[in-house]
C-alpha positions as a Markdown table, in Angstrom:
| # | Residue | x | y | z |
|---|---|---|---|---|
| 1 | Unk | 11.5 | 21.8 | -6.2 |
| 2 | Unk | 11.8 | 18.1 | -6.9 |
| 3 | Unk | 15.3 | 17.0 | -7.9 |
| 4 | Unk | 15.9 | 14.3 | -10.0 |
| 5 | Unk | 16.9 | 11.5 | -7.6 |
| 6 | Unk | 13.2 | 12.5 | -5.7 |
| 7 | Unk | 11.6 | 12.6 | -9.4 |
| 8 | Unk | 13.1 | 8.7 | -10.0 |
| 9 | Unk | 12.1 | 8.1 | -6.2 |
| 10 | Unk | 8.9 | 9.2 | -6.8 |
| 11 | Unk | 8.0 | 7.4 | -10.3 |
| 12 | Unk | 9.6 | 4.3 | -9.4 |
| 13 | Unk | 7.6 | 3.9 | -5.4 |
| 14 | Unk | 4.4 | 5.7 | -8.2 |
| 15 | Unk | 5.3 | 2.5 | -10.3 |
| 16 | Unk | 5.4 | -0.6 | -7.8 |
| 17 | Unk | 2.7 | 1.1 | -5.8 |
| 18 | Unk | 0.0 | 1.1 | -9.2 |
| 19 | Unk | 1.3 | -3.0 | -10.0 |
| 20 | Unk | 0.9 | -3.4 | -6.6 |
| 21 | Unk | -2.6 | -2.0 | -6.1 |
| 22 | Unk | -3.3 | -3.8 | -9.6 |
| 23 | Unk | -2.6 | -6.8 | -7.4 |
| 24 | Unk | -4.7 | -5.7 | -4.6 |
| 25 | Unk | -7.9 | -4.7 | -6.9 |
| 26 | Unk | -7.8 | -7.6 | -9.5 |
| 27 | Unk | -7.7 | -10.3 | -6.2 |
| 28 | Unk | -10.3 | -8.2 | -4.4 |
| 29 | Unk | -12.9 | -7.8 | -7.0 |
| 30 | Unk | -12.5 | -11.8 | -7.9 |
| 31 | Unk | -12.8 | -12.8 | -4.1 |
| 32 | Unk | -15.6 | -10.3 | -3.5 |
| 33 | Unk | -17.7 | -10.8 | -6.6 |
| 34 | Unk | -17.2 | -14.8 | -8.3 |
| 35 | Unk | -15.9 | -15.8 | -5.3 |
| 36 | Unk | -18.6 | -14.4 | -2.9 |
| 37 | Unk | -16.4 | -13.6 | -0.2 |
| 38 | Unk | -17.3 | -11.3 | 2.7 |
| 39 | Unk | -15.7 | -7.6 | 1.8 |
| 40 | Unk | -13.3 | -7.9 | 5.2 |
| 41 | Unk | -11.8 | -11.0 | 3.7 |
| 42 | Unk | -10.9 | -10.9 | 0.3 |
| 43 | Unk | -9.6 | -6.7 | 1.3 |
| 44 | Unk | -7.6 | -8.6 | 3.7 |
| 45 | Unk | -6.2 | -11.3 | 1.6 |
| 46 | Unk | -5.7 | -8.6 | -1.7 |
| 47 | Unk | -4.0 | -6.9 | 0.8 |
| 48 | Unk | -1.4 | -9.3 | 1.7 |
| 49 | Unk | -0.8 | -10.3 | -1.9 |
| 50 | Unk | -0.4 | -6.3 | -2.5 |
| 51 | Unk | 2.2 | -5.9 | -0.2 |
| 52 | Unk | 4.1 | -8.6 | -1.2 |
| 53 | Unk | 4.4 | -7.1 | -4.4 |
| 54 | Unk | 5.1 | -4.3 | -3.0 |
| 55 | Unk | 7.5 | -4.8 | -1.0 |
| 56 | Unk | 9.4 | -6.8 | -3.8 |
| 57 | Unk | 9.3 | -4.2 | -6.1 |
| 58 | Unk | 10.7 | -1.7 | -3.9 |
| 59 | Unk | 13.7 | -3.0 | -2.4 |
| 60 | Unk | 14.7 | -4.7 | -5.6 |
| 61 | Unk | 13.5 | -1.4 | -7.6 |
| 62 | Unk | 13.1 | 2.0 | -5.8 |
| 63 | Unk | 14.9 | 1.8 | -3.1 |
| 64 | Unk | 17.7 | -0.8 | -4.0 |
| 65 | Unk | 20.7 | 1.4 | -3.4 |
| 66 | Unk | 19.4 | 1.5 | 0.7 |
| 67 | Unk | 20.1 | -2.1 | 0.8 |
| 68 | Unk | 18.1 | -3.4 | 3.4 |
| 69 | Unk | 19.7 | -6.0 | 5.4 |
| 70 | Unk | 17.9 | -8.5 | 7.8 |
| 71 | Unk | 14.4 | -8.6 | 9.3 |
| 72 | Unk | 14.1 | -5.2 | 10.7 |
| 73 | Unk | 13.5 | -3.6 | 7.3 |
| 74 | Unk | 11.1 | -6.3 | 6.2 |
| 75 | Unk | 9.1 | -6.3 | 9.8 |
| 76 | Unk | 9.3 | -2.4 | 9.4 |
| 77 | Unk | 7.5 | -2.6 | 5.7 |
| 78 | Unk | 4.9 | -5.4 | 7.3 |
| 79 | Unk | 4.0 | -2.9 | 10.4 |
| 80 | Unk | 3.7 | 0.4 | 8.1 |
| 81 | Unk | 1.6 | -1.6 | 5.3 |
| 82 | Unk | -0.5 | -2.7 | 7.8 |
| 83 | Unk | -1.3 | 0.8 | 9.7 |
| 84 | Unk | -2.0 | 1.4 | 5.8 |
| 85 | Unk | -4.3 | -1.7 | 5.7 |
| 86 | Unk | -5.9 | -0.6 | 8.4 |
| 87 | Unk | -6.9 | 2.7 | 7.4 |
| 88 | Unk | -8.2 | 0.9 | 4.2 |
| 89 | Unk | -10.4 | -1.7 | 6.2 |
| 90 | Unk | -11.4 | 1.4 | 8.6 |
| 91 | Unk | -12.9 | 3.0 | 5.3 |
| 92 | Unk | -14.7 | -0.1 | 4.0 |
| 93 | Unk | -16.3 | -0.7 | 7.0 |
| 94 | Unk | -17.7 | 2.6 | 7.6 |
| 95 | Unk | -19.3 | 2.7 | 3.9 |
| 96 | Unk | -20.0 | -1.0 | 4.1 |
| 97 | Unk | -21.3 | -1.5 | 8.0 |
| 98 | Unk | -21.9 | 1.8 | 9.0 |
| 99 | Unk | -23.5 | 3.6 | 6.2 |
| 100 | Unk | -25.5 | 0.5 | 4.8 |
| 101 | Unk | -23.4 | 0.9 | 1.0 |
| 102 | Unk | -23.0 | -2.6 | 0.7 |
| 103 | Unk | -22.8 | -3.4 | -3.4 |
| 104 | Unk | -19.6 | -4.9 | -5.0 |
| 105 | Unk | -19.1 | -1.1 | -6.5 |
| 106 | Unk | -19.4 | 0.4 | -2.9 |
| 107 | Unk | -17.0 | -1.9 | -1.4 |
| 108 | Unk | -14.1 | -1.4 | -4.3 |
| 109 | Unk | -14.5 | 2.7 | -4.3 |
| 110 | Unk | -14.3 | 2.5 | -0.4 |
| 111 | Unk | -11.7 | 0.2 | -0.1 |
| 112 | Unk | -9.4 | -0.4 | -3.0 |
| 113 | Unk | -10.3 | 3.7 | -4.2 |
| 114 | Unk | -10.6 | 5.9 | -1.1 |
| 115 | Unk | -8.9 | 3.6 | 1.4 |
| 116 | Unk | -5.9 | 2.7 | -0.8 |
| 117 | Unk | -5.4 | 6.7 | -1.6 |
| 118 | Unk | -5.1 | 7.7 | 2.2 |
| 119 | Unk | -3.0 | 4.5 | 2.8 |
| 120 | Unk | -0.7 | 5.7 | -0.1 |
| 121 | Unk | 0.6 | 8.6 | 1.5 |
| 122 | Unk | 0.8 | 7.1 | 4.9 |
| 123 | Unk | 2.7 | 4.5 | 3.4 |
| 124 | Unk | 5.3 | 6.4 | 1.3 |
| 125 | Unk | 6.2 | 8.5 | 4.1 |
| 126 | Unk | 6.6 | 5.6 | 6.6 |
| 127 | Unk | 8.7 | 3.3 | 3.4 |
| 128 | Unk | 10.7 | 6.4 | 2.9 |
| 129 | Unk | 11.7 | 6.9 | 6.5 |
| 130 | Unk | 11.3 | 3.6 | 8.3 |
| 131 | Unk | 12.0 | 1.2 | 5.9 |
| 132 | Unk | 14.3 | 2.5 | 3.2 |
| 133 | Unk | 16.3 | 4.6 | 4.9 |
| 134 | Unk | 19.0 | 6.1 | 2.9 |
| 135 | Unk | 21.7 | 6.9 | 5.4 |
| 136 | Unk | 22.9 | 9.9 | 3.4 |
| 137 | Unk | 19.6 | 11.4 | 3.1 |
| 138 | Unk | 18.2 | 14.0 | 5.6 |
| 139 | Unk | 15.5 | 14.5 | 7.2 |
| 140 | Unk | 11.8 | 13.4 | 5.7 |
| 141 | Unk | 10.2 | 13.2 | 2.2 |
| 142 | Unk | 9.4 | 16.8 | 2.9 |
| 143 | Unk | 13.2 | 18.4 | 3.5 |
């Protein structure tokens, strides 16, 4: 059953996570497709504007009542973004270099659509329990 502190968890991470992949998407398709940039690249650079957002919106939003003090919170967020990042670039490179789909439309469903979608739930259970750790709350996303 979802309570409703995990519903308002859940639509607020739900609501920084679609601005933020708005980010992500918007950047990616004008580096990729005016810009002509190689797909690696701009996913990388739409990437790191994407998590910036991210990371904004989530300790000034979702999980504000955490309060996150110092570096180890924010270097926490960077390292599980970018096992998230990774798992986005691992997809576009297998569609891209390995399976010879190399169109603009390819590259986006691979990386900013099938990519971002396994790096979502990666990255909502490692925010949720690395990151911003509620020190009353026990246990993972799941208990």
């Amino acid at each position: 059953m979802v309570t409703p502190l995990r519903r308002g968890e859940l639509l607020g991470f739900a609501t920084v996570g679609l601005v933020a992949y708005a980010t992500d998407l918007a950047l990616f398709t004008c580096l990729r497709g005016p810009a002509a940039w190689d797909p690696l690249t701009a996913k990388s650079l739409s990437f790191a504007a994407g998590c910036t957002v991210a990371y904004a919106g989530n300790a000034l939003g979702t999980y504000r009542h955490t309060r996150p003090k110092g570096l180890r919170p924010y270097a926490a967020f960077v390292a599980v973004n970018l096992v998230g990042a990774l798992v986005q670039l691992l997809c576009l490179t297998v569609s891209h270099y390995g399976l010879g789909l190399t169109s603009q439309r390819a590259d986006t469903v691979s990386g900013a659509g099938i990519g971002m979608a396994l790096a979502t739930l990666l990255r909502f259970w490692g925010i949720r329990t690395l990151v911003f750790r509620d020190e009353g709350r026990v246990g993972s996303w799941t208990g």
